[in-house]
C-alpha positions in Angstrom: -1.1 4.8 -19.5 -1.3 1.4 -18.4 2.2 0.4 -19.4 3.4 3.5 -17.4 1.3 2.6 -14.7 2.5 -1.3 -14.1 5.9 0.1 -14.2 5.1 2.7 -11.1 3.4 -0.1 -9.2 6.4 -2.7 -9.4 8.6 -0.2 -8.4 6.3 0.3 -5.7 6.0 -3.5 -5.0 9.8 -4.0 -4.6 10.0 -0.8 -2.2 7.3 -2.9 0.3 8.5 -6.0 -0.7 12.0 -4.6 2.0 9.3 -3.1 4.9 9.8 -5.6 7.6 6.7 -5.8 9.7 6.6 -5.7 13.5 4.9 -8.8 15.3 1.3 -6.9 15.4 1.6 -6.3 11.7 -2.1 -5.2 10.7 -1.1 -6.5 7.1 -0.3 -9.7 7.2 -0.1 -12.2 4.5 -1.6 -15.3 5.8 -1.9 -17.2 2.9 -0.1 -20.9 3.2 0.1 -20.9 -1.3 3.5 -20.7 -2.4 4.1 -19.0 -5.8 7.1 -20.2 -8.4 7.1 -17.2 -11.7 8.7 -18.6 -14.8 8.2 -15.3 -17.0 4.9 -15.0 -17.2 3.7 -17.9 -16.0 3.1 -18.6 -12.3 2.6 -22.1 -10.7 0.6 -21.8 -7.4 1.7 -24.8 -5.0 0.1 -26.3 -2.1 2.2 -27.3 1.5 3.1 -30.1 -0.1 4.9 -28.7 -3.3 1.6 -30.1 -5.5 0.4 -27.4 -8.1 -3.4 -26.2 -7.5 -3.4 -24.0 -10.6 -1.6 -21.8 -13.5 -2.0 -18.5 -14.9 -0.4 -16.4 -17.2 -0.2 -13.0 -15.5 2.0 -9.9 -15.8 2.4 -9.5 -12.5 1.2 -11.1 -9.1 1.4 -9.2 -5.9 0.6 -11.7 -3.3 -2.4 -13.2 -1.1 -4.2 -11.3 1.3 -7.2 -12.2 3.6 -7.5 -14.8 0.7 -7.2 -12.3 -2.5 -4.4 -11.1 -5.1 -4.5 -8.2 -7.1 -3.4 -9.5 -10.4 -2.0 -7.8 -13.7 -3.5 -9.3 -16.7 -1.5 -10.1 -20.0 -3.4 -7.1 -21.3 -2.3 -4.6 -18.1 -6.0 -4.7 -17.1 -5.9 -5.5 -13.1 -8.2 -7.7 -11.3 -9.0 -10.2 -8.5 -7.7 -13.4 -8.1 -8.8 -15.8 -5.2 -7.1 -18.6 -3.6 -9.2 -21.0 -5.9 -7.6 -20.0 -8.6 -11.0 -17.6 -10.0 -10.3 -14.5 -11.6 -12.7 -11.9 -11.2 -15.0 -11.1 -14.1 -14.1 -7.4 -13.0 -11.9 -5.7 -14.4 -9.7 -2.4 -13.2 -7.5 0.1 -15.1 -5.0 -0.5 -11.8 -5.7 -1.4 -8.4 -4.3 -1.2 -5.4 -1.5 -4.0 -4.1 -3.0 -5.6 -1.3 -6.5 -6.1 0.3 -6.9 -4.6 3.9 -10.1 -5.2 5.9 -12.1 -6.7 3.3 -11.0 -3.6 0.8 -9.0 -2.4 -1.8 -8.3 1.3 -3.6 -9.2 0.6 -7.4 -9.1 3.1 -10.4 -11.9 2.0 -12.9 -11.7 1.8 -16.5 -14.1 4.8 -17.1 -10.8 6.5 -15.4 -12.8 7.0 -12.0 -11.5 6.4 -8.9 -13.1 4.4 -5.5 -12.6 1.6 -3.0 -14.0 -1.9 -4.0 -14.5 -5.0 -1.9 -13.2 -8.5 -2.3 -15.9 -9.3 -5.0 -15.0 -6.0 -7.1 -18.1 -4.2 -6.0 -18.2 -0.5 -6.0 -18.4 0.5 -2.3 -17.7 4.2 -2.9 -15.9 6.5 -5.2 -14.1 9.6 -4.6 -13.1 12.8 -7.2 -9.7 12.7 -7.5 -7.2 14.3 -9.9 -3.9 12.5 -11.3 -1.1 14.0 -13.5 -0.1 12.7 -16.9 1.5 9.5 -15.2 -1.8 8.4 -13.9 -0.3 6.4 -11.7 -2.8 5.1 -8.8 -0.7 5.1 -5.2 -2.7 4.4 -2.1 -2.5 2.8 1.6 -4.2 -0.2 3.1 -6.3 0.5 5.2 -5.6 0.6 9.4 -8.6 1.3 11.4 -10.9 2.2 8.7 -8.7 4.6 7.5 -6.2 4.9 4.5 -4.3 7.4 2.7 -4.7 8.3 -1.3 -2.6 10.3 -3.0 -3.9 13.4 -5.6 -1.8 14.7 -8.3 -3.6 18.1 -9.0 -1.9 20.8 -11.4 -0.9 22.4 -8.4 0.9 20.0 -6.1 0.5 16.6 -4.7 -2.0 16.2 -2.2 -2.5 13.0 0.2 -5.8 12.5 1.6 -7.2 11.2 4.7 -10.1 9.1 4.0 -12.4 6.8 6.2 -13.9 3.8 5.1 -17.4 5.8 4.0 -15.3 7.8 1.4 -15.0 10.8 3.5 -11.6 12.9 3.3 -10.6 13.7 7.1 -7.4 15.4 6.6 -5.2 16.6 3.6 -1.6 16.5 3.4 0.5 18.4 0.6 4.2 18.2 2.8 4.3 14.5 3.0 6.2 11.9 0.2 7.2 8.1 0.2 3.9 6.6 2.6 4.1 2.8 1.7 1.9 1.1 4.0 0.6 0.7 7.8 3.1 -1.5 9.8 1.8 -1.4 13.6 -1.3 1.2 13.4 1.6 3.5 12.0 3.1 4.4 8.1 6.5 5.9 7.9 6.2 9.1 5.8 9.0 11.9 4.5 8.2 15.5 5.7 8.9 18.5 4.1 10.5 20.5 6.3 11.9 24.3 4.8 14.0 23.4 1.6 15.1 19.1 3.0 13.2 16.1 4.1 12.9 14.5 7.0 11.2 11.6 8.4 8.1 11.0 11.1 5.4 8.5 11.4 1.6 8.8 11.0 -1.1 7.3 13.2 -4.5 6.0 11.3 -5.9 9.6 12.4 -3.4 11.5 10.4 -1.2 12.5 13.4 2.3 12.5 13.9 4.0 10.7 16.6 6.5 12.8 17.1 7.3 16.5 17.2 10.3 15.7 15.7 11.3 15.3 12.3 14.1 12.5 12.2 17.4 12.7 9.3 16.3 8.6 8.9 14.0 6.2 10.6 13.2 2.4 9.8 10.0 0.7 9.9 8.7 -0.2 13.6 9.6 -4.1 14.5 8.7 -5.4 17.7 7.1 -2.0 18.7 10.0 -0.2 18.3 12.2 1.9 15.3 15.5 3.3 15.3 16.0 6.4 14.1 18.8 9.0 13.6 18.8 13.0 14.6 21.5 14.2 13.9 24.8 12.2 15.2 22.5 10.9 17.7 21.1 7.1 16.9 18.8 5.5 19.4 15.5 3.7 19.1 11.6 5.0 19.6 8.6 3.0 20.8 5.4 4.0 19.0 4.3 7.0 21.1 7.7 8.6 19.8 8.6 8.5 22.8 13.0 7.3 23.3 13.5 4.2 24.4 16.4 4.0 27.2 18.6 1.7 26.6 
């Protein structure tokens, strides 16, 4: 399950790794360490070029507020600080990036919670997941974030505040990545096609609208396309006149 797993989560990686942020990006990677791979070895380098440290990782998905999830040589996931310390914790899979102070992990007893920077538990919620058992979550914006459920029945994305409480669920909605400007770009089911529409960190759209494409917001704004008509929105969903 692991190996299927890592393979879900660096697809995943390369999908964000295209999201260009807007200037009040509320998931910023701040961290001044540059990273060279050479297979399974990466080489973390100062401002100056000088190497701090090595480790041999399977995969490395970048600082934030000062910590790394990390894929071990033996698929476990865990913590890695700026130091160079890997945490004594380890995770079945975790969650790409660190948002205010906290990350979605899924244990190794196959439970499923947030943690903080240290790896400690700060709540876990009942969720189901299909054969993949694949973990796919949010950061969080606002003290909120979205996990998604696989039940038997459908997929399900949840809500959730920052005590572990499910405010809303969602079982029309595919392809959430992460928050860029308070916002995450989602696809909506709508009748037998997909659309597109953003969510706010309280699980409403911005628009009434479904749009045939949209791009992630930069500088406050996102163009989008409805029908042959392309033009730009600001983050009410509101049209921007040119």
């Amino acid at each position: 399950m692991k190996i299927q797993s890592f393979y879900f989560l660096s697809f995943l990686f390369l999908i964000c790794l295209f999201q260009s942020p807007c200037k009040a990006n509320d998931f910023p990677s701040t961290s001044k360490i540059r990273v060279i791979k050479n297979y399974n070895t990466y080489s973390f380098l100062d401002e100056n070029g000088n190497i701090l440290f090595t480790k041999q990782l399977k995969r490395f998905y970048g600082f934030t507020e000062g910590y790394a999830t990390v894929a071990l040589m033996n698929f476990d996931s865990a913590i890695l600080d700026e130091n160079g310390n890997i945490s004594n914790i380890h995770f079945e899979q975790l969650g790409q990036k660190f948002s205010e102070g906290k990350n979605f992990a899924m244990f190794l007893d196959g439970t499923t919670g947030v943690i903080d920077i240290k790896g400690n538990i700060l709540f876990k919620i009942k969720v189901e997941f299909d054969e993949s058992g694949a973990l796919a979550a949010t950061n969080f914006s606002n003290g909120k974030a979205f996990i998604k459920e696989s039940r038997k029945s459908g997929v399900v994305w949840h809500l959730i505040d920052d005590k572990g409480n499910i405010l809303k669920d969602f079982n029309n909605i595919s392809g959430l990545s992460y928050f860029y400007c308070g916002l995450i770009k989602v696809r909506v089911k709508e009748d037998s096609s997909w659309k597109w529409n953003y969510l706010d960190s309280n699980g409403n759209f911005i628009s009434p609208i479904n749009f045939d494409k949209a791009d992630a917001f930069v500088d406050d704004k996102a163009k989008i396309t409805l029908g042959s008509e392309v033009y730009y929105i600001d983050t009410n969903g509101k049209r921007i006149m040119n």
